[in-house]
Residue, then its C-alpha position, 0 to 999 in steps of 0.5 A: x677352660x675346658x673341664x676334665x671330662x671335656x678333655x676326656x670327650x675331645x680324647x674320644x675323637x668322635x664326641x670332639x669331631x661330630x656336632x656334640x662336639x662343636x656344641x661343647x667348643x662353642x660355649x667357649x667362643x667370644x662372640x664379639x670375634x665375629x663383629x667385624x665390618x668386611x666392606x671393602x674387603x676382597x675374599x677368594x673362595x675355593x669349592x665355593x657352590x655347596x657345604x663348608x665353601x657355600x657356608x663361607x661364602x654366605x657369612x663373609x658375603x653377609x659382613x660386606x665382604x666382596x666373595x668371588x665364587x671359585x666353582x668348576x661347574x658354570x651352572x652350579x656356580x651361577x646359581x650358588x652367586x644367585x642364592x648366596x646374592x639372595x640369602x644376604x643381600x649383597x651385590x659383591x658375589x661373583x662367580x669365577x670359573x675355576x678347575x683346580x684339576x687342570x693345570x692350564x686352566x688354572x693358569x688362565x683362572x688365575x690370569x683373569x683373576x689378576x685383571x679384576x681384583x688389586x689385592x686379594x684380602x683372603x684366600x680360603x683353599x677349600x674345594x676337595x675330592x674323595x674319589x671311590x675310583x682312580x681318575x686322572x686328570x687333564x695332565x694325567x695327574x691322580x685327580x686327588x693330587x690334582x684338585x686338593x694340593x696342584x691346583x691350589x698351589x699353582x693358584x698361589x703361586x700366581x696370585x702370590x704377589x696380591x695376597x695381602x692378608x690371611x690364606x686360610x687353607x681347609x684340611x680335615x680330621x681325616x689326616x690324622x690318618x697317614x703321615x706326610x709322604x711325598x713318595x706316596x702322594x706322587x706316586x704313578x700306579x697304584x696296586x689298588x686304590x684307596x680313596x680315604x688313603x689318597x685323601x688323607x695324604x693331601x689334607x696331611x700335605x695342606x697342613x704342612x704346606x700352610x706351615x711353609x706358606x706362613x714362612x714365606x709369607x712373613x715378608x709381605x705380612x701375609x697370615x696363614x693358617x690350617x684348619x679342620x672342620x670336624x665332622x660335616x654333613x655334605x654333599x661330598x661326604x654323603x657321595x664319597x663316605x656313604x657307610x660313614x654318613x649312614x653310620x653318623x648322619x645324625x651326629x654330623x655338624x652342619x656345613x655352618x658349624x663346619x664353616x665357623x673357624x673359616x669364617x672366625x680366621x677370615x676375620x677376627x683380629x685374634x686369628x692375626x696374632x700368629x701364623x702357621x697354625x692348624x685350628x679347630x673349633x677356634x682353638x689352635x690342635x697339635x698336627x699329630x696323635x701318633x710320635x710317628x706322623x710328625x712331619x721332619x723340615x726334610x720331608x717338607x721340602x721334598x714335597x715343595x719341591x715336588x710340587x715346585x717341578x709339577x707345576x712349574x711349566x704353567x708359571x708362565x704363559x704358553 
């Protein structure tokens, strides 16, 4: 149990979020957790070539697991199957091209998804955007929206009826900051444009729609959850956030620290015992700080149905 001066750290946000943070949580970990054998085992990772996604990948490859790489990038993704093939010695890497911004290709991801996989045993929704400027995508959707919630969730949506174990979905301290807003995350014009704002909305928005997904997937036995990673040294935060990352660099956790409760709910047995959580540090966090940015069961189906609507036309072959 933590003492009362760790519950005064955790309080701090910062000593909780960054790598002093996840030294502290670690010394609570059951080691054992991790000893699982995942030969046999199907893992789709989204955003899989650098940072938390890559880490992922490596731990899970290394337990036997067969890890399909979902990368935008062909290049990158060859190269991350390369290197992940490597560092763990496993054959069972596979890069597959996947643009989570553009819904028709999502479509056709998914479809060739379908003829190489029978059962998909875990699903990690972690590729993400911070955009420093407004971008639109293919369907002319805010290319925030379109990559860390459309796209993902049509993929779910498509692959739904092989989802067979745990869907783990990767949101980020950073929603602390807004309250689940469909009005805002669907918006068309922007008067100026916030990049933080924008992402902070949809990582609210993943951890409300895990709470969903676990509802619906009770019938199939299927075992979502949330998580944030803290504080992390990546490629996309360094890009995104670079005052933040001058400010923290030496205080951020790295991407396998970050990765830890991926991996921890991808596998160990006790991640199995409920659902619809949101995790940190292997621990299960309250959803809010503030009264105010608890989410109502009502603004939860707004933004179901909204996603519904959006990504309803690509449910079908054209």
């Amino acid at each position: 149990m933590p003492t009362l001066f760790e519950k005064l750290q955790d309080a701090s946000i910062v000593s909780s979020f960054d790598q002093t943070g996840y030294i502290r949580h670690q010394r609570h970990f059951t080691t054992s957790d991790m000893d699982v054998d995942l030969t046999g085992k199907t893992i789709l990772i989204t955003g899989a070539n650098s940072g938390i996604g890559f880490a992922t990948s490596v731990a899970l490859a290394s337990k036997g697991a067969t890890v399909y790489l979902l990368c935008r990038n062909p290049e990158r993704g060859q190269q991350s199957e390369d290197k992940i093939r490597e560092l763990t010695g496993s054959d069972t890497v596979h890069f597959h091209r996947l643009d989570l911004s553009d819904l028709n290709q999502v479509r056709l991801s998914a479809e060739q998804l379908l003829q190489k996989v029978e059962n998909i045993d875990v699903f990690v929704h972690n590729a993400g955007i911070l955009p420093v400027k407004e971008m639109r995508s293919t369907q002319n959707h805010e290319l925030t929206l379109a990559t860390n919630l459309l796209g993902h969730h049509l993929l779910t949506r498509l692959l739904w009826e092989r989802l067979t174990g745990r869907m783990i979905l990767v949101s980020s301290g950073g929603m602390y900051m807004a309250p689940l807003s469909t009005k805002k995350l669907f918006t068309t014009t922007f008067s100026k444009f916030d990049g933080v704002e924008r992402y902070a909305l949809t990582k609210r928005a993943q951890v409300a729609l895990a709470e969903m997904w676990s509802i619906k997937g009770k019938k199939q036995g299927l075992v979502v959850h949330s998580m944030h990673p803290g504080w992390v040294a990546t490629p996309g935060v360094e890009h995104s956030l670079p005052g933040f990352w001058k400010r923290m660099e030496n205080r951020l956790r790295t991407p396998e620290e970050g990765a830890d409760t991926v991996v921890w709910l991808a596998c160990a047995e006790k991640a199995t015992q409920s659902t619809g959580k949101f995790w940190f540090d292997r621990e299960p966090r309250k959803t809010h700080i503030l009264p105010w940015q608890s989410h109502t069961t009502k603004e939860q189906q707004k933004l179901w149905t909204a996603l519904e609507s959006t990504v309803a036309p690509h449910l079908s072959p054209s």
